[in-house]
C-alpha positions as CSV (number, residue, x, y, z in Angstrom):
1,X,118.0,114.7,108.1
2,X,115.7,116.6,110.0
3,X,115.3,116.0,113.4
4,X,111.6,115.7,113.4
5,X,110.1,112.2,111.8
6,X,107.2,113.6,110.2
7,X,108.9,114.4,106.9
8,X,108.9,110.9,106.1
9,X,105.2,110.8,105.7
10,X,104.7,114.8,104.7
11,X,104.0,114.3,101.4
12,X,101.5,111.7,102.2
13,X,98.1,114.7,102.2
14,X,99.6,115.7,98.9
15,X,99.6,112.1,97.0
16,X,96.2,111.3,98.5
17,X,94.6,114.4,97.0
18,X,96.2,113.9,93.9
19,X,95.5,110.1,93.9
20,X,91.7,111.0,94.5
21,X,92.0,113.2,91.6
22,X,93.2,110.6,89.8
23,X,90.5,108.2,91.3
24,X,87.7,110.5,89.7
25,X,89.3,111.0,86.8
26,X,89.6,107.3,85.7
27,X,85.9,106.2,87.1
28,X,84.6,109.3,84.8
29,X,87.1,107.7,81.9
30,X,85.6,104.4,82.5
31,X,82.3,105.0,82.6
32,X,81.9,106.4,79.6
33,X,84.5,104.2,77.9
34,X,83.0,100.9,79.1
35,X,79.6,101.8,81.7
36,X,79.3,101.3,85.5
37,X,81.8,98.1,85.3
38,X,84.8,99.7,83.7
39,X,84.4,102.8,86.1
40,X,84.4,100.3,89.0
41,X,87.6,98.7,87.6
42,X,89.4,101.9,86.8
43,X,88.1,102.9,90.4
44,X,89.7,100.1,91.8
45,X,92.9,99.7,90.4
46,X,93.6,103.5,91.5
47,X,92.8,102.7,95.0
48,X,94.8,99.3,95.0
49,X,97.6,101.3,93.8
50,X,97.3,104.1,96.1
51,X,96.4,101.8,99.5
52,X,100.0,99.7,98.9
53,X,101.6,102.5,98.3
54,X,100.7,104.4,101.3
55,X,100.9,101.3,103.1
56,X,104.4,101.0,102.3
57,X,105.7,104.3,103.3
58,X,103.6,104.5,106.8
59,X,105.6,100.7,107.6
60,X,108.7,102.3,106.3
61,X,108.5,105.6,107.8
62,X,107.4,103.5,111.3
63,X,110.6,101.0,111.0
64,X,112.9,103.8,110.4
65,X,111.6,105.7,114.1
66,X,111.5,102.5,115.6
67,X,114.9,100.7,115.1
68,X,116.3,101.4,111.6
69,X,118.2,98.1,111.7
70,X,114.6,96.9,111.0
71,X,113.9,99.4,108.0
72,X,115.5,96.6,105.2
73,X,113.2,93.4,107.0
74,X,109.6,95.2,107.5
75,X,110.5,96.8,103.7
76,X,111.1,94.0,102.2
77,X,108.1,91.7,103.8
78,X,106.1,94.7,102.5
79,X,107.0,94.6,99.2
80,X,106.6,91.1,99.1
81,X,103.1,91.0,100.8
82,X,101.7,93.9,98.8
83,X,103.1,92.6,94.9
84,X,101.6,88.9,95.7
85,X,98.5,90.4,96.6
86,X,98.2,92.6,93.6
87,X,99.4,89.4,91.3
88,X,96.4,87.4,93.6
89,X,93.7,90.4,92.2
90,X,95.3,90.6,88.5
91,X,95.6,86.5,88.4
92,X,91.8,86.6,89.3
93,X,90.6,89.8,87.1
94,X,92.7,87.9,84.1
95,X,90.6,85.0,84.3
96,X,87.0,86.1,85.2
97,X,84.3,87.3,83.1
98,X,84.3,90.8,84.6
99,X,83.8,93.2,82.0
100,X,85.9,95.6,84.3
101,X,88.8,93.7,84.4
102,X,90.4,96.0,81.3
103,X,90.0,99.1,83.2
104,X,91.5,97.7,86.5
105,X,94.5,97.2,84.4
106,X,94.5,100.7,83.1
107,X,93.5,102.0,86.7
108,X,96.5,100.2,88.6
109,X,98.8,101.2,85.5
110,X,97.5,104.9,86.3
111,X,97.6,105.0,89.9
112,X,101.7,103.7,89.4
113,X,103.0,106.7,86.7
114,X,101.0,109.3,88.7
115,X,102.1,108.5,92.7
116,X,105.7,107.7,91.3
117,X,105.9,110.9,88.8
118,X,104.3,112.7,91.6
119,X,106.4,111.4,94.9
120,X,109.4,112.3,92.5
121,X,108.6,115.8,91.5
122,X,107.9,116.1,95.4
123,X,110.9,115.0,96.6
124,X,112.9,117.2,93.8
125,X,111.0,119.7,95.0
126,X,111.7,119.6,98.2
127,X,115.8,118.9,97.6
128,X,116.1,121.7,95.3
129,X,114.5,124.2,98.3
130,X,117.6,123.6,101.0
C-alpha cells in the first residue's frame, strides 16, 4: 500500500462528478417522465445514494489512519446506520401520497449501479496501472 493515505479517498472527485452527472441526468428523466415531483424524487434518490456512499468511505478511509483495529467496528455501525436510514426514507416514500415516490426508487436504484460500476472500473483501473 502506498505510504500516503490519500488514495483511500482519491477517487472520491471522480464519483462526485460522475454522480452529479448522474444527478442531472435523472431530474431531466424525471421531469419529463412524471413533472417537477418525479424530478425531485429521481433528484433525491441520487443524492441519498451518493451522500452514504461517500459517507462510508470518508469513516472507513478515517478508521483505517486512525487505528485499523477500528476499521471492522466504525464500518460496520456505518453500514448499519446508513441501510436503516435508507429503509426509514423508502418505508416512508412507500406509504405516502408523493407522486415522486416512483422516481426516488428509480433514482436510489441509479445512483447504486453507477457509483458501484464506476468505483469498480476505478479501482481496475488503477490495479491494472502498477
Amino acid at each position: 500500500m502506498p505510504a500516503d493515505p490519500r488514495w483511500r479517498v482519491e477517487h472520491l472527485p471522480f464519483l462526485s462528478a460522475v454522480s452529479f452527472a448522474l444527478l442531472t441526468c435523472a431530474a431531466s428523466v424525471g421531469f419529463f417522465a412524471g413533472g417537477a415531483d418525479a424530478a425531485l424524487g429521481a433528484a433525491m434518490g441520487v443524492l441519498i445514494v451518493t451522500v452514504s456512499y461517500t459517507m462510508s468511505t470518508l469513516v472507513i478511509a478515517w478508521a483505517d489512519t486512525v487505528r485499523p483495529a477500528l476499521l471492522m467496528p466504525l464500518g460496520l455501525l456505518t453500514y448499519v446506520l446508513k441501510y436503516t436510514l435508507l429503509g426509514v426514507i423508502l418505508a416512508f416514500g412507500v406509504s405516502s401520497e408523493w407522486p415522486g415516490k416512483t422516481a426516488l426508487g428509480f433514482g436510489i436504484v441509479a445512483g447504486v449501479m453507477v457509483w458501484t460500476g464506476v468505483q469498480a472500473w476505478w479501482l481496475y483501473g488503477r490495479t491494472v496501472r502498477k
